[in-house]
DRENVEXLUM-313244 format. One line per field, with one value per residue (C-alpha): residue number from 1; x, y, z. Coordinates in pm, 1 decimal. Each point is the difference from the previous one (the first is absolute). Layout:
N
lumti [NUM | ...]
X [X | ...]
Y [Y | ...]
Z [Z | ...]
This chain:
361
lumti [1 | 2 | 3 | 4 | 5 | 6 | 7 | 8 | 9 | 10 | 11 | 12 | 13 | 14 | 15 | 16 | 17 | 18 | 19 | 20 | 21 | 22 | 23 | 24 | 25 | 26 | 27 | 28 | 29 | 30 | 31 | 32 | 33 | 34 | 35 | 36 | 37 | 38 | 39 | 40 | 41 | 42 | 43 | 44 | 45 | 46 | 47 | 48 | 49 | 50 | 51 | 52 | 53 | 54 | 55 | 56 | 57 | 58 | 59 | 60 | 61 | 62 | 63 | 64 | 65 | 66 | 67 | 68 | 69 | 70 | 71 | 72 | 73 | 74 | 75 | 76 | 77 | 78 | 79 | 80 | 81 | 82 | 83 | 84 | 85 | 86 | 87 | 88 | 89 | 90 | 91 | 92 | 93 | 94 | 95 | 96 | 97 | 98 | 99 | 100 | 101 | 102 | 103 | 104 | 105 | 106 | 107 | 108 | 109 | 110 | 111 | 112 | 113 | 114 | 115 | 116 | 117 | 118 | 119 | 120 | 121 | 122 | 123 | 124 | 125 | 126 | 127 | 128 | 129 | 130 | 131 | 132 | 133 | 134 | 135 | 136 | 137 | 138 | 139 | 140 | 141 | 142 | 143 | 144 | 145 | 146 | 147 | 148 | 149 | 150 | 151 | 152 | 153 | 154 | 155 | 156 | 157 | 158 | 159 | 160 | 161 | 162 | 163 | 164 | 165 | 166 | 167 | 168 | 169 | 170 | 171 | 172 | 173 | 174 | 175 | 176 | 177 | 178 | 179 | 180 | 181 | 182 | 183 | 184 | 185 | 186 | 187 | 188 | 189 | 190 | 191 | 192 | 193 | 194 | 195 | 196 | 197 | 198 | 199 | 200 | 201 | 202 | 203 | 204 | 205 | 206 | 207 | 208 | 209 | 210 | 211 | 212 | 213 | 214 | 215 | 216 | 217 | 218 | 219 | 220 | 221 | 222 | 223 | 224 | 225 | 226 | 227 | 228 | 229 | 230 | 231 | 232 | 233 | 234 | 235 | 236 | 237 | 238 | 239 | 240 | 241 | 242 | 243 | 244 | 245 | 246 | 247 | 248 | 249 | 250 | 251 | 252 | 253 | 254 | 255 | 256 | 257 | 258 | 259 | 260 | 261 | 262 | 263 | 264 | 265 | 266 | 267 | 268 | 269 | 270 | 271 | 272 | 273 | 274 | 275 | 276 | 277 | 278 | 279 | 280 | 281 | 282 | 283 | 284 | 285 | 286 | 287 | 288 | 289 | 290 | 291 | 292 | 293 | 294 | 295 | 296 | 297 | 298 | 299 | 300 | 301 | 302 | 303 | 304 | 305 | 306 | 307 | 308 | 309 | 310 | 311 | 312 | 313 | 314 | 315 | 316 | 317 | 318 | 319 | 320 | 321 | 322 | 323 | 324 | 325 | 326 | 327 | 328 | 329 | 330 | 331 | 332 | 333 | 334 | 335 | 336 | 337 | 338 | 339 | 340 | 341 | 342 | 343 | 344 | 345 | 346 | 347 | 348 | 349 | 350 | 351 | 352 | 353 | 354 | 355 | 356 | 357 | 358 | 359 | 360 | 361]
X [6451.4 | -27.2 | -128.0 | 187.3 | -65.6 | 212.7 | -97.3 | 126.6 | -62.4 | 52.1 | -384.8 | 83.7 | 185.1 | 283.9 | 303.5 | 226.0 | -233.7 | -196.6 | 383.0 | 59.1 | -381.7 | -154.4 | -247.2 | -250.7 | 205.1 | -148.9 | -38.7 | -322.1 | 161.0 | 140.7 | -345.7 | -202.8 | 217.2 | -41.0 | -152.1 | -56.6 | 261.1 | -152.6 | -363.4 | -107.6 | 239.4 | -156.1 | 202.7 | -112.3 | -42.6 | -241.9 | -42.6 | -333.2 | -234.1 | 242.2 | 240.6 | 303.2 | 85.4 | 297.5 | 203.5 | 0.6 | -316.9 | -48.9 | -365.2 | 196.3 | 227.0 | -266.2 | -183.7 | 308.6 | 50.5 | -384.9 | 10.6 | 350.8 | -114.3 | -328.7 | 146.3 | 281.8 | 266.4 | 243.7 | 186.4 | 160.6 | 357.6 | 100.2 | 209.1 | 291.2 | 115.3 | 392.8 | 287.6 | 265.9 | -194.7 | -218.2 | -366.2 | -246.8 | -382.9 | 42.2 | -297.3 | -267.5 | 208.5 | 38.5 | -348.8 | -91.7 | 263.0 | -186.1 | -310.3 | 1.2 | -359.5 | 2.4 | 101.5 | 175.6 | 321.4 | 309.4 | 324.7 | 271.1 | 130.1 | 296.2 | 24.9 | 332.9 | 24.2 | 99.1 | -301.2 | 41.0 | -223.9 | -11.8 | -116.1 | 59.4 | 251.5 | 230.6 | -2.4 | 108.6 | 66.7 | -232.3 | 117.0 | 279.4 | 42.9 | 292.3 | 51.7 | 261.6 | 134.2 | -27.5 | -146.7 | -226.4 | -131.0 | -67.8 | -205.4 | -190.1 | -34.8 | -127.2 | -264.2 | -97.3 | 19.7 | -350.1 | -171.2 | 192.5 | -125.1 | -378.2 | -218.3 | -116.2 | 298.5 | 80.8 | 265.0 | 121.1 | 169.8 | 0.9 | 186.2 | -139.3 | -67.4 | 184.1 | -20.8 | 277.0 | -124.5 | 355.9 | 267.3 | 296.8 | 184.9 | 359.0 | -87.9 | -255.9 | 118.6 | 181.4 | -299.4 | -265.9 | 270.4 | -5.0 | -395.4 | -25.1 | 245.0 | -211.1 | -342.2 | 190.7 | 59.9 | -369.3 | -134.3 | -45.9 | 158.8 | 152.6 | -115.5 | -234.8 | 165.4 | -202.7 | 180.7 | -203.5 | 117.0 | -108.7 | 248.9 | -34.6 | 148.7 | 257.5 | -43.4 | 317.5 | -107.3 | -216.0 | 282.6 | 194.7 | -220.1 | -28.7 | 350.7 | 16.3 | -268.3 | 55.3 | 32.7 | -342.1 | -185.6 | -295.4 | -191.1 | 69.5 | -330.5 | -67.7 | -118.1 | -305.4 | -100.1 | 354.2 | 230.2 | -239.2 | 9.6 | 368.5 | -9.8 | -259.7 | 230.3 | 312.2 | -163.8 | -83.0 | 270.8 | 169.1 | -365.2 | -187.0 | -265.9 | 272.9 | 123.6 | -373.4 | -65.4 | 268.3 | -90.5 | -323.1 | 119.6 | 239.8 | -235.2 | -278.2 | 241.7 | 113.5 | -387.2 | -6.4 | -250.2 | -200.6 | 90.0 | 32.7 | 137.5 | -284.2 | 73.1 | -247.8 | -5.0 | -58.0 | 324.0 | 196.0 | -120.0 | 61.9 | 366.8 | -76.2 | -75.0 | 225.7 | 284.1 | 58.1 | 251.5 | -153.0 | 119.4 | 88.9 | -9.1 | -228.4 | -258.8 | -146.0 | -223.7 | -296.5 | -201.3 | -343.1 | 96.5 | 265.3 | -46.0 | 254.8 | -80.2 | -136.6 | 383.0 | 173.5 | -259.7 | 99.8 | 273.2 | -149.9 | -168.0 | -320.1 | -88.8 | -353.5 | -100.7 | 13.2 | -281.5 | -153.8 | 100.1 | 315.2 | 28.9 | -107.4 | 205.1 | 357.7 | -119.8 | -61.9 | 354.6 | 116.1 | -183.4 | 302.6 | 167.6 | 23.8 | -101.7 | -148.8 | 7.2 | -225.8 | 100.4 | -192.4 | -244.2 | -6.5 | 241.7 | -264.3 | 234.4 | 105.6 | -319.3 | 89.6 | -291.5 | -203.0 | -222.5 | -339.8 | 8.1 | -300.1 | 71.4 | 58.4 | -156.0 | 140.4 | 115.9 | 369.0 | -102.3 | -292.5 | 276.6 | 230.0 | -284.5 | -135.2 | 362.5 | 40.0 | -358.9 | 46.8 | 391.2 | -88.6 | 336.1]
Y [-6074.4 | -216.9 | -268.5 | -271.1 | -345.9 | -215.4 | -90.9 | -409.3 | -0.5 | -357.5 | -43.4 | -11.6 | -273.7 | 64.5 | -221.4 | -54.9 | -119.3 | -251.9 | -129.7 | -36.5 | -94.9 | -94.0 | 110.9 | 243.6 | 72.4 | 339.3 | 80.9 | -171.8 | -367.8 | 14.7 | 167.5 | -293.7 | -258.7 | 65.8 | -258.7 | 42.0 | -202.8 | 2.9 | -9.7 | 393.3 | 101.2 | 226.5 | -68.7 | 56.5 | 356.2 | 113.7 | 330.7 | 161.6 | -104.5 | -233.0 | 339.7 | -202.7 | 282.4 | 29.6 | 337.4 | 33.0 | 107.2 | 387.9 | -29.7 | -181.3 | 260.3 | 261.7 | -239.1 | 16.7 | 319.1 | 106.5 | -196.5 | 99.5 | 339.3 | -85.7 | -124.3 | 242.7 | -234.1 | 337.7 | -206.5 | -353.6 | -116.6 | -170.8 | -281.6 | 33.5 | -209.5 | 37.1 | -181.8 | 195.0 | 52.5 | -327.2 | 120.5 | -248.9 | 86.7 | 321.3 | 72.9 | 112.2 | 291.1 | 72.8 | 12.8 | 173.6 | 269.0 | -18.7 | 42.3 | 342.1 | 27.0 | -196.8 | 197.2 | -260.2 | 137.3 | -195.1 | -95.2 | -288.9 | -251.4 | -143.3 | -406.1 | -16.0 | -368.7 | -307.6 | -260.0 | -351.2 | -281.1 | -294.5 | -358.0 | -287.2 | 169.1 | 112.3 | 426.1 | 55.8 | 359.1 | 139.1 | 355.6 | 133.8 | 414.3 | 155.5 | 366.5 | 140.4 | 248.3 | 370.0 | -90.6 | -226.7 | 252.1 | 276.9 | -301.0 | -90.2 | 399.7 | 93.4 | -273.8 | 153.1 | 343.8 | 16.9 | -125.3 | 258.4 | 238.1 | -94.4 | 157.7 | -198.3 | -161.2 | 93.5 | 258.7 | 195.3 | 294.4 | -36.5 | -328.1 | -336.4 | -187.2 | -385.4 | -274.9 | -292.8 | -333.8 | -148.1 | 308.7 | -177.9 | -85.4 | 190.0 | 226.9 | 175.3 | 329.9 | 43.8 | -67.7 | 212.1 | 273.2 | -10.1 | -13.2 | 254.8 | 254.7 | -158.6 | 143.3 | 333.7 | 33.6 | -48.2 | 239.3 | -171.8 | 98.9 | -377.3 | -337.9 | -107.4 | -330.6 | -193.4 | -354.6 | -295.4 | -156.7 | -382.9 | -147.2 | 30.9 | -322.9 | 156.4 | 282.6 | 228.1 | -34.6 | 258.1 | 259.9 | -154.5 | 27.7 | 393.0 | 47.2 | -177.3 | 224.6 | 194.3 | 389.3 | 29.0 | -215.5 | 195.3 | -260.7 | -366.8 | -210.0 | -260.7 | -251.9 | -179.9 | -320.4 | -39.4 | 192.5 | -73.6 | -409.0 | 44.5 | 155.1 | -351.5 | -190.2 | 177.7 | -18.8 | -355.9 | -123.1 | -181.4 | -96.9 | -347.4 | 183.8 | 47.4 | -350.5 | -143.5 | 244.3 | -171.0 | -351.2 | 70.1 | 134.8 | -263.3 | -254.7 | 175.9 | 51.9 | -397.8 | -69.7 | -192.5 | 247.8 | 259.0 | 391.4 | 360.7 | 243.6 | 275.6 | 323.1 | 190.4 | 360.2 | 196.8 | -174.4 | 162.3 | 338.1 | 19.0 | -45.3 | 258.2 | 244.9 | -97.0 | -158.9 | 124.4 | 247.7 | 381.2 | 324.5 | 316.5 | -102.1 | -284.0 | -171.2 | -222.4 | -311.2 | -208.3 | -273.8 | -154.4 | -371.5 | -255.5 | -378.4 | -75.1 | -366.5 | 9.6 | 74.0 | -249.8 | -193.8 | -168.5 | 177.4 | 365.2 | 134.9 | 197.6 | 285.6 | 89.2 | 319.4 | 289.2 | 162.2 | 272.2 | 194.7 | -139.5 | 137.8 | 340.4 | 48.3 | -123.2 | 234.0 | 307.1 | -76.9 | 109.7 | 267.6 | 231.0 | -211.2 | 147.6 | -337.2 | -291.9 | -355.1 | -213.3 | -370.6 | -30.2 | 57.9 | -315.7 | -278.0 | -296.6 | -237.4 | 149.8 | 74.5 | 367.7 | 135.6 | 365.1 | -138.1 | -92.7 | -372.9 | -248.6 | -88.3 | 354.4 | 256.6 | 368.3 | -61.5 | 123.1 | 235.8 | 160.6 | -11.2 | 232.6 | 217.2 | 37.4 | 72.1 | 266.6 | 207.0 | -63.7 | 114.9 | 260.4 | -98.3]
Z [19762.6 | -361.3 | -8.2 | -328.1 | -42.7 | -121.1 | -325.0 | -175.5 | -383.6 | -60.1 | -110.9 | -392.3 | -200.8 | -66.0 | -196.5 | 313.2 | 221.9 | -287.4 | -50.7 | 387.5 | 122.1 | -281.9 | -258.4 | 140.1 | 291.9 | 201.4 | 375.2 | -13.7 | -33.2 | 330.0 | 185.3 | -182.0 | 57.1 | 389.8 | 183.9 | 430.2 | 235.8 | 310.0 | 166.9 | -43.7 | -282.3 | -246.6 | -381.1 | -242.1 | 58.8 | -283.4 | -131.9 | -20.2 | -254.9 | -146.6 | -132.0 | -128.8 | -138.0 | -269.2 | -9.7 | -344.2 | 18.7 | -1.5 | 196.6 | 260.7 | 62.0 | 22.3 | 257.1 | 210.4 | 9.9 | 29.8 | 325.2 | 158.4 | -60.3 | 170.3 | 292.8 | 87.0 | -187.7 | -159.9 | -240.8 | -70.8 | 25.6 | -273.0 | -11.7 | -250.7 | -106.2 | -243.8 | -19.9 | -188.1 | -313.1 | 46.2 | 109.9 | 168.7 | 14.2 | -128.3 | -209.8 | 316.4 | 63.8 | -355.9 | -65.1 | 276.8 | -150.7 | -284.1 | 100.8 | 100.2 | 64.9 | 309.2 | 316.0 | 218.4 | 167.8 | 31.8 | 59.9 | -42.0 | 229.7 | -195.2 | 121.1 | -67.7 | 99.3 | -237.6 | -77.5 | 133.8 | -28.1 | 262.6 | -102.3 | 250.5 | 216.0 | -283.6 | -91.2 | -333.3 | -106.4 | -270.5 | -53.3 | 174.5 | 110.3 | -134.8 | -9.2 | -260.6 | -39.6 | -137.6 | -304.4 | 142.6 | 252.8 | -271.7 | -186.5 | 332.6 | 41.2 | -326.3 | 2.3 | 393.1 | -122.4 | -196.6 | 318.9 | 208.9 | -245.9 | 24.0 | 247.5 | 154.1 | 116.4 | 388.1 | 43.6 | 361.9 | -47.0 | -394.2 | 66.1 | -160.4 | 249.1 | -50.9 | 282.6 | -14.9 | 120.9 | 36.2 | 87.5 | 101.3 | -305.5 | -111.7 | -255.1 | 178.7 | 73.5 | -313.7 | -147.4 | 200.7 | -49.3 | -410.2 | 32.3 | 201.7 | -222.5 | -278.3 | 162.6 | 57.1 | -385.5 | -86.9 | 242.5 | 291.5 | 334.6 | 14.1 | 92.1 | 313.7 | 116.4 | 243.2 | 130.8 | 105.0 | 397.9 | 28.3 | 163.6 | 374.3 | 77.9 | 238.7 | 205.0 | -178.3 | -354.0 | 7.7 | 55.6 | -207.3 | -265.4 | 100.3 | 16.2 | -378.5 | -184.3 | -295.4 | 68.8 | -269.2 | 269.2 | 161.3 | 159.9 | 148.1 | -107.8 | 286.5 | -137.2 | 138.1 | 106.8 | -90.7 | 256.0 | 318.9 | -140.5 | 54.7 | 330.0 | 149.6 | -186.8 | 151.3 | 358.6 | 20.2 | -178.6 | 298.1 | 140.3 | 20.5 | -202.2 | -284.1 | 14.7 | -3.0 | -319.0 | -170.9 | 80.7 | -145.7 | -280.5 | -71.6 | 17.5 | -207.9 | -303.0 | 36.0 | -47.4 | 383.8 | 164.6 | -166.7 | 199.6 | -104.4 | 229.7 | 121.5 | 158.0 | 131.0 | -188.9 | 311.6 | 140.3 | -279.9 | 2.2 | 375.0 | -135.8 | -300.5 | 280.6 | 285.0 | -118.4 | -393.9 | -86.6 | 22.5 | -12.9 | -252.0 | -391.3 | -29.7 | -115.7 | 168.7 | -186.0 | 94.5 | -82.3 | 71.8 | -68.5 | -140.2 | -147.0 | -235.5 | 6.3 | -310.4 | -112.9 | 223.3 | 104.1 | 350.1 | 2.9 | 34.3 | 307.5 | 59.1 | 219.5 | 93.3 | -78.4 | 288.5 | 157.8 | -102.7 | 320.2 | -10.8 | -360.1 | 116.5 | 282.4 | -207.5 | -313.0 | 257.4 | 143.6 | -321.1 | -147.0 | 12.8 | -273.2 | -378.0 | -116.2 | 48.8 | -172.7 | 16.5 | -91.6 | -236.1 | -247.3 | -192.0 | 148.8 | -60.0 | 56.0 | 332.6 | 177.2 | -26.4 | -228.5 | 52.1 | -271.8 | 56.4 | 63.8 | 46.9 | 391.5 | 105.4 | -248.7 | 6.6 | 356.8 | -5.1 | -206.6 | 217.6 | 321.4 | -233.6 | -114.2 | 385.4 | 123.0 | -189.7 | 37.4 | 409.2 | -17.9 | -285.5 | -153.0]
């Protein structure tokens, strides 16, 4: 049982996102822009001692890694992100490649998803995902290949190990075919494809989306708060408690009464044990807490954090899985953060660290 985090690197300037957001555009903008919307909402979340970090900084990195280490975090999952040749918040990774001194194992989750941006109702498309074609691949490969190569990069079975956020697109298997014969040629015994479920919206889509994997595909991540989100949503979605939810929200976005949707955490990892797909080749994910209003303002939702026992009992439910994700290390902006913050300390990070010296796993 591993234990990865997923790992955001958007806490650097960068061109793009100066051009899009504005000068001096990071992670950060959105956590201290946060302001509470109802009686009892905690925003901004603050990080320990003031640590606004920046990832550009090599001491930073080290910090992390010191304290996943310390807590029985095994590596990071990080988010990749490459758009035919076009590379987007590259340069963490590439440090971290660099800096060989620093012991933090790792792998990529490629977010192969276009960029939007939404002002007053409209979405306008920033950067679009397109995917190639042989050429392109061996470009995207080649630039992969000296992380593959490092050792500290996660491989199974002398595989690289290579999560997709967004698998359903054409080229896919074509694709995961040419890197895989690519990995054979350099020594390795192939590629170690892991697909991302989210959408549980109906109750066949997650066979479909088994039926629709690429033959490289080892594992099916399940996504967390994500999939079990779904499945309330999926549940209810006929209910007077759906129709209410969607009053209020209506009427919060239009400025007429101020509401954001709260689920209580232990509510959705009754459905994370229950109701969530399970069975051979998976990994299953987890969370300790989600507020994206700082993104989308009233038009995000919240849910509370679990409790402790309610942790401990979903996480023993799957000890038997090769993996485990944890959503996330550093999604500020999304109340998903292992970090130390100022309301709640080490606290996630203490749970994980407990779990594992009880469960010895």
């Amino acid at each position: 049982m591993r234990w990865f985090a997923l790992y955001l690197p958007q806490f650097h300037e960068i061109e793009e996102n100066n051009n899009w957001w504005g000068k001096g555009f990071t992670e950060w903008t959105h956590v201290n822009g946060a302001k509470p919307l109802y009686p009892g909402h905690h925003q901004p979340i603050k990080p320990l001692n003031d640590n606004y970090y920046n990832l550009m900084d090599k001491e930073t990195v080290q910090w992390q890694t010191d304290l996943m280490k310390q807590y029985g975090i095994d590596g990071l999952v990080y988010y990749h992100y490459y758009f035919c040749g076009k590379k987007l918040l590259e340069k963490p990774a590439e440090n971290l490649l660099k800096w060989k001194d620093i012991d933090q194992k790792f792998f990529f989750c490629w977010a192969n998803h276009s960029w939007y941006q939404a002002k007053n109702g409209v979405k306008k498309l920033l950067l679009e995902q397109t995917y190639g074609d042989q050429s392109d691949w061996e470009a995207h490969f080649q630039y992969l290949l000296p992380f593959f190569q490092d050792s500290r990069y996660e491989k199974k079975d002398n595989k690289p190990v290579f999560m997709i956020f967004a698998p359903k697109f054409p080229e896919k298997n074509e694709m995961l075919d040419f890197f895989d014969a690519r990995c054979k040629e350099v020594g390795f015994d192939g590629i170690y494809v892991i697909e991302t479920f989210i959408d549980a919206s109906s109750k066949d889509n997650f066979n479909i989306f088994r039926e629709n994997q690429s033959k490289h595909t080892q594992l099916t991540y399940i996504r967390e708060p994500a999939v079990s989100y779904e499945i309330l949503n999926r549940n209810r979605r006929k209910t007077a408690a759906m129709f209410a939810v969607r009053c209020m929200r209506k009427l919060s976005t239009l400025g007429i009464l101020p509401w954001v949707e709260k689920i209580n955490g232990n509510r959705i990892y009754r459905i994370m044990q229950k109701k969530a797909p399970r069975g051979e080749k998976m990994c299953h994910g987890l969370f300790f807490s989600w507020d994206n209003t700082p993104r989308h303002g009233v038009r995000g939702y919240v849910i509370t954090p679990p409790s402790k026992e309610m942790f401990m009992e979903y996480a023993k439910s799957i000890r038997d899985d090769e993996y485990v994700i944890v959503n996330a290390w550093n999604e500020w902006a999304e109340g998903m953060v292992l970090e130390p913050t100022t309301h709640n300390g080490y606290k996630y990070l203490e749970w994980i660290r407990q779990f594992r010296e009880r469960e010895k796993v």
